[in-house]
GULUMVEX-723111 format. One line per 2 residues: number of its first residue (from 1); for each residue x, y, z of C-alpha. Coordinates in nm, 4 decimals. Example, Ala and Ser with C-alpha at 12.3 -4.5 7.8 and 13.67 -1.06 7.14 Angstrom:
REM residues 2
1	1.2300 -0.4500 0.7800 | 1.3670 -0.1060 0.7140
//
This chain:
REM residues 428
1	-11.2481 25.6285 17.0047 | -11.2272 25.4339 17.3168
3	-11.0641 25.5274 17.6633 | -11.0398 25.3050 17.9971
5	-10.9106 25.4128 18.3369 | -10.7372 25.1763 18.6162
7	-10.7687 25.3517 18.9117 | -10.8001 25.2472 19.2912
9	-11.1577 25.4347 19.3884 | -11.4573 25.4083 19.1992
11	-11.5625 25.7189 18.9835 | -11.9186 25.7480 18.9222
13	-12.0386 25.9067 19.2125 | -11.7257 26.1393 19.2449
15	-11.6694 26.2849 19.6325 | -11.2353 26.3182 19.6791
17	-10.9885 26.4843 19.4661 | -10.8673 26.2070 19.2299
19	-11.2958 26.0718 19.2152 | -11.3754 26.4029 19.0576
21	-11.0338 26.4545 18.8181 | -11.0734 26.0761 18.6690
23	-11.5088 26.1234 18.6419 | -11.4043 26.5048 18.4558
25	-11.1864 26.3036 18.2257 | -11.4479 26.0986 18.1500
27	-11.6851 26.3366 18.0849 | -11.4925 26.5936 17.8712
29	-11.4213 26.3165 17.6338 | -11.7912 26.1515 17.6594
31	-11.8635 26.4723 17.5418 | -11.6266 26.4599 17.2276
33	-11.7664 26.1132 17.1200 | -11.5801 25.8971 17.3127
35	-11.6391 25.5502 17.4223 | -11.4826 25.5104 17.8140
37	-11.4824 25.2758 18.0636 | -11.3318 25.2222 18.4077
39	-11.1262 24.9563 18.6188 | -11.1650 24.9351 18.9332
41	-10.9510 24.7239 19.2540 | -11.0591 24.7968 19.5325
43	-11.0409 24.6441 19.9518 | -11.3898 24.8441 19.9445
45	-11.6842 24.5492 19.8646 | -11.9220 24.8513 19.8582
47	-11.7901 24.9826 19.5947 | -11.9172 24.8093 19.3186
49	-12.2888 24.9772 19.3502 | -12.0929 25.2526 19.2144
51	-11.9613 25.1182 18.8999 | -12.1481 25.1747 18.5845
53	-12.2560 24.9068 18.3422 | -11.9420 24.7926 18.1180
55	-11.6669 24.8883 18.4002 | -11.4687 24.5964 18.5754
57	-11.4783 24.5576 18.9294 | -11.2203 24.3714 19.1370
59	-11.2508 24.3307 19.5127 | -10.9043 24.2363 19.7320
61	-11.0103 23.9174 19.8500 | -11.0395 23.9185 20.2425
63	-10.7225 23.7029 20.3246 | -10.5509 23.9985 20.1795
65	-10.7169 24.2741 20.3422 | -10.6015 24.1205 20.6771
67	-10.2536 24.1085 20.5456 | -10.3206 24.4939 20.4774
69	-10.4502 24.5781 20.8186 | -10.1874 24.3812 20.9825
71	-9.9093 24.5205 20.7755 | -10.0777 24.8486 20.8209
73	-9.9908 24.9287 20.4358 | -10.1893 25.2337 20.2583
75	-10.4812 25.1379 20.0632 | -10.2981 25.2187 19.7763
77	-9.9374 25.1065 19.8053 | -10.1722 24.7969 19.8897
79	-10.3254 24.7828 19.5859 | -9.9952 24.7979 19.3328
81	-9.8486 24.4638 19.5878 | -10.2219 24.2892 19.5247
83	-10.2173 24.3143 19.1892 | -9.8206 24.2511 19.1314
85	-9.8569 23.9105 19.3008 | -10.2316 23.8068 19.1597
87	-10.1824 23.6652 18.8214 | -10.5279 23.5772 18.8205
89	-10.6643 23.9201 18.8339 | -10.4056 24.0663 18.5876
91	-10.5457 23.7713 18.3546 | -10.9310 23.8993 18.4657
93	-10.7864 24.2923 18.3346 | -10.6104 24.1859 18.0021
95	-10.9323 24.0067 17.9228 | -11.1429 24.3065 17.9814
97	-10.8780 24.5082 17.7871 | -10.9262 24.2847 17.4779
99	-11.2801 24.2598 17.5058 | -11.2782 24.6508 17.5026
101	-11.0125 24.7209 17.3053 | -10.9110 25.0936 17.4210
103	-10.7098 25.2980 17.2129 | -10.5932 25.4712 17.5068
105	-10.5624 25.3237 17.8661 | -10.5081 25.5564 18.1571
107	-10.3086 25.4898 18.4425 | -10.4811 25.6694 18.7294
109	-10.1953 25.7302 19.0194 | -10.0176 25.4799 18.8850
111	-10.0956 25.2177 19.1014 | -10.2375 24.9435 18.8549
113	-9.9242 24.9917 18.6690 | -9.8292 24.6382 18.7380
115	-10.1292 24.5079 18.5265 | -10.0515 24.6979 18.2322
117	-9.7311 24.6801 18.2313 | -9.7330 24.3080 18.1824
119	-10.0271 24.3630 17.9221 | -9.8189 24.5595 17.7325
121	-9.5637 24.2436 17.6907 | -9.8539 23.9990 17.6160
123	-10.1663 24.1131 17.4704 | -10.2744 23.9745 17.1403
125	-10.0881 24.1051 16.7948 | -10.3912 24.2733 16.6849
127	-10.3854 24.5569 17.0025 | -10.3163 24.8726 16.9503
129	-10.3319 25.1421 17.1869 | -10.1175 25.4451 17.3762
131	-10.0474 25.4610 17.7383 | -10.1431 25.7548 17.9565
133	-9.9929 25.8149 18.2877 | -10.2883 26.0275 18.4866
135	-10.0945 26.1761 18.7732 | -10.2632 26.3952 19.0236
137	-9.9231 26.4652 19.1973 | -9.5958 26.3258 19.2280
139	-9.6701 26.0391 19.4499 | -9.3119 25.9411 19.5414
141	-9.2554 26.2890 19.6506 | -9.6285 26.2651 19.8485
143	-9.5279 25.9494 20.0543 | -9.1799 26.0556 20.1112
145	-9.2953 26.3657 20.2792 | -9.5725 26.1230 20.4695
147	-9.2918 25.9144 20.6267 | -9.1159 26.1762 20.7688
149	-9.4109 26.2795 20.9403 | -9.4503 26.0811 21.3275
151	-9.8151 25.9277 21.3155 | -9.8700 25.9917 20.9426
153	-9.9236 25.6033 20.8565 | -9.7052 25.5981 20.6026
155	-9.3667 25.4112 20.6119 | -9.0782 25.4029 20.4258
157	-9.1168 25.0748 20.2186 | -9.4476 25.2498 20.0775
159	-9.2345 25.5331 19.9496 | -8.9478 25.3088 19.7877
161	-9.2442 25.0942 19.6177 | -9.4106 25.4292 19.5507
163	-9.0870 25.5345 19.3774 | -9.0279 25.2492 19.1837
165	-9.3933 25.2085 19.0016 | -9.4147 25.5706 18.9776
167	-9.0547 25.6293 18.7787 | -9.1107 25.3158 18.5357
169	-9.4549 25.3814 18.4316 | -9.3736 25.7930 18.3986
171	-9.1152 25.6723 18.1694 | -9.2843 25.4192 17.9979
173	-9.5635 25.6128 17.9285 | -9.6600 25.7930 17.5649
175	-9.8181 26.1116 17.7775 | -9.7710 26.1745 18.0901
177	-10.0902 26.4222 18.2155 | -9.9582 26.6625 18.5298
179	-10.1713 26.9138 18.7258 | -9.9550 27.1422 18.7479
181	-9.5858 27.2946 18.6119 | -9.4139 27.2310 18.8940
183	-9.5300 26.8248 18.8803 | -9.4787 26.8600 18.5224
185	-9.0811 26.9977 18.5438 | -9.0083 26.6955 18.7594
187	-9.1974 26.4183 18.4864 | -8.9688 26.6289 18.2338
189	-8.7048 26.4134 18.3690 | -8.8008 26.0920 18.2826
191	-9.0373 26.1863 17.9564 | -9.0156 26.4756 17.7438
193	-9.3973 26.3892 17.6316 | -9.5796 26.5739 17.9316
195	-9.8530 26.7997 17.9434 | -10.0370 26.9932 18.2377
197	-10.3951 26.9955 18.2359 | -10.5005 27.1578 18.5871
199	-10.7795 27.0327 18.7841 | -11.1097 27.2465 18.7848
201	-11.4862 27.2506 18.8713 | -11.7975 27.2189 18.7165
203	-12.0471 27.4709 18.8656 | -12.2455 27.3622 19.1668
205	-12.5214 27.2092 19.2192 | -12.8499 27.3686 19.2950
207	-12.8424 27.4394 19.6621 | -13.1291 27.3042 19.9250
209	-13.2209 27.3633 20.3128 | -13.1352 27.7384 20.2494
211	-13.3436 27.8701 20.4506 | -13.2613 27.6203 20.7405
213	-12.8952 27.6774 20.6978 | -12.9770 28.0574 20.6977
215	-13.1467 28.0214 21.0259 | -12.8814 27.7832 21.1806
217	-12.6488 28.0970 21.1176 | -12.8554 28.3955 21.1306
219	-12.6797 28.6987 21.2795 | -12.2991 28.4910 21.2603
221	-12.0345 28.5362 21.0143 | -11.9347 28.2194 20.8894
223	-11.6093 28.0521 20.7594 | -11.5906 27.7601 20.6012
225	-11.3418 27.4856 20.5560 | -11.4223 27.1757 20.3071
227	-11.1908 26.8608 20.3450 | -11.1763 26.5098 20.3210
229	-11.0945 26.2681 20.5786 | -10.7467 26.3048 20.4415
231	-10.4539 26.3819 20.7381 | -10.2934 26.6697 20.5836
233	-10.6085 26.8381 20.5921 | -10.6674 26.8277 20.9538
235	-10.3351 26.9045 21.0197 | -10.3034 27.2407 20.8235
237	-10.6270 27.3336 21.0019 | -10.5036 27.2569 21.3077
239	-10.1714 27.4425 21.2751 | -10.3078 27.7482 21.1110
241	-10.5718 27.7951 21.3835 | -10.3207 27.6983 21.6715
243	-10.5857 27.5199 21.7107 | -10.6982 27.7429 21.9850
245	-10.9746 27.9439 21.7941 | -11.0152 28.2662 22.0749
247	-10.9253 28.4643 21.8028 | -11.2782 28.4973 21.6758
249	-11.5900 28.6717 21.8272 | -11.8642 28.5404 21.9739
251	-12.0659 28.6381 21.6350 | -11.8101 28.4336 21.4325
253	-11.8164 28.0385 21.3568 | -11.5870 27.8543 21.1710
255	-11.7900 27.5610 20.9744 | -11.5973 27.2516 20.8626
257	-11.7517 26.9649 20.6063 | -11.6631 26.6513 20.5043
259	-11.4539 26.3739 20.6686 | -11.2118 26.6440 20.8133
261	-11.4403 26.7339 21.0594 | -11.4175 26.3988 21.2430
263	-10.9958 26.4117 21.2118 | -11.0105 26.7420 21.4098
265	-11.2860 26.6509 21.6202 | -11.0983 26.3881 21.7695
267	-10.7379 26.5831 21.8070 | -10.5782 26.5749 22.1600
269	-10.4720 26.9521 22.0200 | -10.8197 27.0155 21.9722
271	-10.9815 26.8644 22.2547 | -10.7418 27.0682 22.4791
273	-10.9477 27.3672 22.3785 | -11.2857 27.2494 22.3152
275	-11.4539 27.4383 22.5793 | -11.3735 27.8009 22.4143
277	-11.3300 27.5986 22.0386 | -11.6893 27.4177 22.0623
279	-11.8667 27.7490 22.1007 | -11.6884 27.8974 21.7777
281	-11.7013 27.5655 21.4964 | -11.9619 27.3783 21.3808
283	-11.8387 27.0312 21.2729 | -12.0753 26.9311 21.0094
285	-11.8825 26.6363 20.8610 | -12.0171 26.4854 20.4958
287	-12.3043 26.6943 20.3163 | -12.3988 26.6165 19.9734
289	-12.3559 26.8184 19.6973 | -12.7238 27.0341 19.7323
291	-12.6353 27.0846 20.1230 | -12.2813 27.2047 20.0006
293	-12.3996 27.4270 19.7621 | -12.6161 27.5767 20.0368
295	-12.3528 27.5949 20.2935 | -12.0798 27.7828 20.0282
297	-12.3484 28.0522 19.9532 | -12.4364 28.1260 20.3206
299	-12.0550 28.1540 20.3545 | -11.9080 28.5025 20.4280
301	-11.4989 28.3491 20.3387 | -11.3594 28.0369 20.2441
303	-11.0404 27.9248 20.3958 | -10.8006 27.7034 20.2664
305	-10.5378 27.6406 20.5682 | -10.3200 27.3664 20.3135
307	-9.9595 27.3482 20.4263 | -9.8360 27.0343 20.2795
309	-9.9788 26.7607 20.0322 | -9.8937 26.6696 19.6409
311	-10.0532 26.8054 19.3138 | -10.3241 27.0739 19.3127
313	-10.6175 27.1505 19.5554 | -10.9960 27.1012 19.3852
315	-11.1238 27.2922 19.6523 | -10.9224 27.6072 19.6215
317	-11.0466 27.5847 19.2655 | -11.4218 27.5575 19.4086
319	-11.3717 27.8839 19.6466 | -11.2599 28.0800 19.3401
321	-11.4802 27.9820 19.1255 | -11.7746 28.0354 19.3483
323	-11.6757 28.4329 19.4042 | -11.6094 28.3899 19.7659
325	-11.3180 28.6014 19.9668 | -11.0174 28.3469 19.9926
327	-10.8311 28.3288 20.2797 | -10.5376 28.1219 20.2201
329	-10.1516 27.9568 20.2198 | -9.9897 28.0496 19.9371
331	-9.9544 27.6694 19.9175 | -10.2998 27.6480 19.8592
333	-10.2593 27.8116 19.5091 | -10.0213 27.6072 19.3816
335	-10.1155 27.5447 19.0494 | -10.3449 27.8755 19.0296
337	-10.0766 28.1201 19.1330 | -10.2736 28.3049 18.8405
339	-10.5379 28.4188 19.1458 | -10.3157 28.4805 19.4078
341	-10.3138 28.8988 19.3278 | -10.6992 28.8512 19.2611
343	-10.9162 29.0804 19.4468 | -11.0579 28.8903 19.7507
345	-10.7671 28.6561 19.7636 | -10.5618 28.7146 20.1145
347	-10.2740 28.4801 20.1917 | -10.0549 28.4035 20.4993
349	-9.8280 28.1642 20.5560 | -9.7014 28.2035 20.9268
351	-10.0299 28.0812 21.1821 | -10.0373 28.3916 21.3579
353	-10.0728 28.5617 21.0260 | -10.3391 28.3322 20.8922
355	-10.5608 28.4447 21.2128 | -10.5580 28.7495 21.1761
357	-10.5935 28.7351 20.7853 | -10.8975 28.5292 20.8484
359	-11.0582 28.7723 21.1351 | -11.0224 29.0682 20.9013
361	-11.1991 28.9031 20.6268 | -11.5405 28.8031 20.8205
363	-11.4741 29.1522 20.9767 | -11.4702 29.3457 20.6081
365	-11.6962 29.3019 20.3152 | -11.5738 29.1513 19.9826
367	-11.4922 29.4191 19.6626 | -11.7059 29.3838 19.3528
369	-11.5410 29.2046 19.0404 | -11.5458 29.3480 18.7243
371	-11.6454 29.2065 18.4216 | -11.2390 29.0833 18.3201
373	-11.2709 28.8926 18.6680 | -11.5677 28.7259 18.5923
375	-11.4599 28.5963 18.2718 | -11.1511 28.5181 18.3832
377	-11.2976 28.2782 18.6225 | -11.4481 28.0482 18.3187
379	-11.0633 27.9193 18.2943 | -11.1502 27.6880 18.6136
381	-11.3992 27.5240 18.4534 | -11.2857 27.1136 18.4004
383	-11.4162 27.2004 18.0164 | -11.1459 27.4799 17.9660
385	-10.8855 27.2824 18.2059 | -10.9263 26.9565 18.0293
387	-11.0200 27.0762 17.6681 | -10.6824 26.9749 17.5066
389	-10.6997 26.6182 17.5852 | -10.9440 26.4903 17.3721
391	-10.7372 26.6046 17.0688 | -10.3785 26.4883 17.1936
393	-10.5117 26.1460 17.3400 | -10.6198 26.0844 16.9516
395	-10.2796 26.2146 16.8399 | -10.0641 25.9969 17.0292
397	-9.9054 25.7245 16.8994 | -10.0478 25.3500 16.9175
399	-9.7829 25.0648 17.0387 | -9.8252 24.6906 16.9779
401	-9.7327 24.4087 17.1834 | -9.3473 24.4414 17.2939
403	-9.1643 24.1336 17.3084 | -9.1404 24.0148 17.6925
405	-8.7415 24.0882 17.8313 | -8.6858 23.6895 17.8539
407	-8.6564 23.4313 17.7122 | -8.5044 23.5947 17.3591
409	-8.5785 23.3659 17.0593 | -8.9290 23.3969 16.9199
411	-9.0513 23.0577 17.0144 | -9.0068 23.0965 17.3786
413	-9.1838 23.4763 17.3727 | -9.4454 23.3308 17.2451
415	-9.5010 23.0486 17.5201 | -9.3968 23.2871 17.7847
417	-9.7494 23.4959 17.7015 | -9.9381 23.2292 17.6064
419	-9.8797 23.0762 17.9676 | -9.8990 23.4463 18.1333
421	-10.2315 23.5225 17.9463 | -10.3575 23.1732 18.0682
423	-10.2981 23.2239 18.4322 | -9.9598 22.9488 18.4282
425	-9.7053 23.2035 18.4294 | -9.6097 23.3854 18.7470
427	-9.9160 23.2719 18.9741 | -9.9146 23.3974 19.2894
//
């Protein structure tokens, strides 16, 4: 069988959240026997040397990225108005689509919804295929939050437009795939045919540099926070630690990787502080995946200071799974509330709280699991959190081309997608 994705990041070369949920996808059904490919639009030229052979690549043209900058839209929210208004690129996706002929196609985030949506009313008679909705949170709820927030770059037209793509294609959809229950309860609203399939890990890699890391940190206790260059990262850091970070000895470091490190570097909160804070973090920024690896089993606790976002948290899935004591919101384990009783597990909510909680866990030495722990720990894995979908994406039903809203009589459907499919219909 044969699956594509439209998505907004490429997926090969996985680094974020939504990268390594869409590549898992992938994999779990390569691994059934599945044919998949991936669409990708994208401001990002770069991009492309990370799209595998067969995938379509389509780059905003650079009139449009200025419009972007100047508008000061989200990459995303960017994305859905690109592709809305280019006829010429929904033409260069419905041709891939035939070409490929999927019988599933995956809306990733919802953002390339505008594409599909008009493929649905004007691909050729012989198509046949189900539509997926991919969500990795509730993404009107995500930006709503964002525009309430002073500084958060997010306005209120990106919500509305947010709202709108999200709610058709959720209901348009024949599955809509949540991360969790509580995304799932509110899809329940608009489709009864939803399913949560959380987000999960595949083991690490094979660490390196060891015994350079080890010597970096010999004789400290260590803490470590992993996060993109995503705000609400940096911000739960920075409230949970106040960000004044005196509450730790002189024998304790906090170490922070990936693109978060540079958000909190360059706080005014931060930089208040950064004569007592400099001598008590280590802002590593990116690391690849070997130098991660290293870094997570030097690490004496992983902390997880998440007070606000959409969906489910990879990385709290990654500190679980790697047997390291958790200190974290109960936010944080949304989605794997399974864990939050599990020994080495310690959550706090208020920032005072949080500090201690975190001081007491570099201070104290993690319990031994048991054998049921262990095991129990397998459930994480993106094979056990993703093993249902191969079986209900075959399931699902397959839809044909639905006649376009206008005109009505048959003659003037027809014309209507011949001129859409040919580029005359709609041009932007």
């Amino acid at each position: 069988m044969r699956y594509v994705s439209l998505g907004t990041y490429p997926i090969r070369q996985p680094v974020q959240g939504g990268q390594l949920r869409a590549n898992a996808i992938h994999k779990v059904l390569r691994d059934c026997g599945w044919e998949t490919r991936h669409v990708l639009v994208t401001p990002n030229r770069g991009a492309r040397r990370e799209m595998e052979a067969g995938d379509l690549f389509i780059e905003m043209p650079r009139r449009f990225r200025k419009q972007m900058a100047r508008r000061k839209w989200r990459s995303d929210v960017a994305t859905a108005e690109f592709i809305a208004r280019s006829s010429s690129h929904r033409l260069e996706i419905a041709r891939f689509l035939d070409d490929f002929r999927p019988d599933v196609i995956a809306v990733e985030q919802g953002w390339l919804w505008p594409a599909l949506r008009e493929y649905v009313e004007t691909c050729p008679p012989e198509a046949n295929f189900s539509i997926v909705y991919s969500s990795h949170n509730v993404e009107q709820h995500l930006l709503a939050q964002e525009a309430a927030i002073a500084g958060a770059g997010t306005d209120l037209w990106s919500a509305r437009r947010a709202a709108d793509i999200e709610s058709d294609l959720a209901a348009k959809a024949d599955l809509v795939v949540a991360v969790s229950e509580q995304d799932a309860a509110h899809f329940r609203k608009l489709n009864p045919s939803v399913v949560v399939a959380g987000n999960g890990v595949w083991p690490r890699e094979t660490p390196v540099g060891l015994d350079r890391w080890a010597s970096r940190f010999a004789g400290l206790r260590t803490a470590l926070f992993v996060g993109s260059g995503h705000p609400p990262n940096a911000r739960g850091f920075l409230q949970m630690t106040d960000p004044d970070l005196g509450f730790l000895s002189a024998s304790e470091r906090i170490v922070v990787v990936g693109g978060v490190a540079d958000q909190i570097r360059n706080d005014p909160g931060f930089l208040r502080h950064r004569g007592a804070d400099n001598a008590r973090i280590e802002l590593l920024g990116m690391q690849d995946g070997a130098n991660l690896s290293a870094l997570i089993e030097l690490a004496d606790v992983v902390m997880l200071p998440i007070v606000e976002g959409g969906g489910t948290n990879i990385k709290t899935a990654e500190a679980l799974y790697n047997r390291k004591p958790v200190v974290a919101t109960s936010f944080a384990l949304r989605g794997y509330e399974q864990f939050q009783h599990w020994p080495n597990v310690r959550l706090a909510d208020r920032p005072e709280d949080f500090r201690d909680v975190l001081a007491q866990a570099l201070r104290s030495e993690p319990e031994e699991l048991n054998s049921a722990d262990i095991a129990q720990l397998d459930t994480l894995l993106w094979s056990s959190t993703l093993r249902k979908l191969p079986e209900l994406f075959a399931a699902l039903p397959r839809r044909q081309r639905q006649p376009a809203a206008k005109p009505a009589d048959g003659r003037g459907r027809f014309l209507h997608g011949l001129l859409q499919r040919l580029g005359l219909r709609g041009r932007s």
